[in-house]
C-alpha positions as CSV (number, residue, x, y, z in Angstrom):
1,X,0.0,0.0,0.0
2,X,3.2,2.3,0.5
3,X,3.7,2.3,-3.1
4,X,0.0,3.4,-4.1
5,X,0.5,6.7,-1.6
6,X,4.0,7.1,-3.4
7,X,2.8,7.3,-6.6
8,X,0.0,9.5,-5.4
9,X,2.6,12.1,-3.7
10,X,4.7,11.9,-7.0
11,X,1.7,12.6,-9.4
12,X,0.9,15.4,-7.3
13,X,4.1,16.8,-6.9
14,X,4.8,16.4,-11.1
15,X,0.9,18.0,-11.4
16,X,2.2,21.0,-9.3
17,X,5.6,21.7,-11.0
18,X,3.9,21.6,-14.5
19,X,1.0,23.9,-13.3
20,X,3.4,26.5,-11.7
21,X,5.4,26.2,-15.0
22,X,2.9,27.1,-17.1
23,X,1.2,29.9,-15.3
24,X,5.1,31.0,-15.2
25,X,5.4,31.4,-18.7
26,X,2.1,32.8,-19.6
27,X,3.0,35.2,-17.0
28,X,5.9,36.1,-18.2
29,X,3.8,36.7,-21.6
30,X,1.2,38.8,-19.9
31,X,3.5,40.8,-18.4
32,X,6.0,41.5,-21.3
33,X,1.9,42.5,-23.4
34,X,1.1,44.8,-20.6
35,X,4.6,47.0,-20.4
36,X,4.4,47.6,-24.1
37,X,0.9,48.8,-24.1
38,X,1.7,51.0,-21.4
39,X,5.1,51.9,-23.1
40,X,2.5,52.5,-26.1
41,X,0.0,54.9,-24.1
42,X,2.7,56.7,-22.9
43,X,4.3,57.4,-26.3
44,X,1.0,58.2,-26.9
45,X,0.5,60.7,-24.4
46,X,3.8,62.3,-24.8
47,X,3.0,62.8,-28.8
48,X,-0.5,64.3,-27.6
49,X,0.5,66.4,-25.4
50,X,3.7,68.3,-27.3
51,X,1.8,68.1,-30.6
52,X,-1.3,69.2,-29.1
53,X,0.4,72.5,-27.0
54,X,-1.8,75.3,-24.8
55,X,-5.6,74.1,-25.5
């Protein structure tokens, strides 16, 4: 019976490092997405404001 609850703890433990590998890398995604759009609003922004002067 030792052998069922070790195959148990090491499914577990390979469903874990897969999971938190994932959400890793789509992280890593997400995150790369989100500083360009803001790196994109603020050129934005920038361009607005000096083309658009006093208003």
């Amino acid at each position: 019976m030792e052998w069922f609850w070790w195959l148990i703890l090491m499914g577990c433990l390979a469903w874990y490092i897969c999971i938190a590998f994932y959400v890793g890398y789509r992280g890593l995604f997400d995150i790369r997405e989100m500083f360009a759009m803001l790196a994109e609003r603020q050129a934005q922004d920038l361009q607005r404001d000096n083309s658009g002067g006093n208003e």
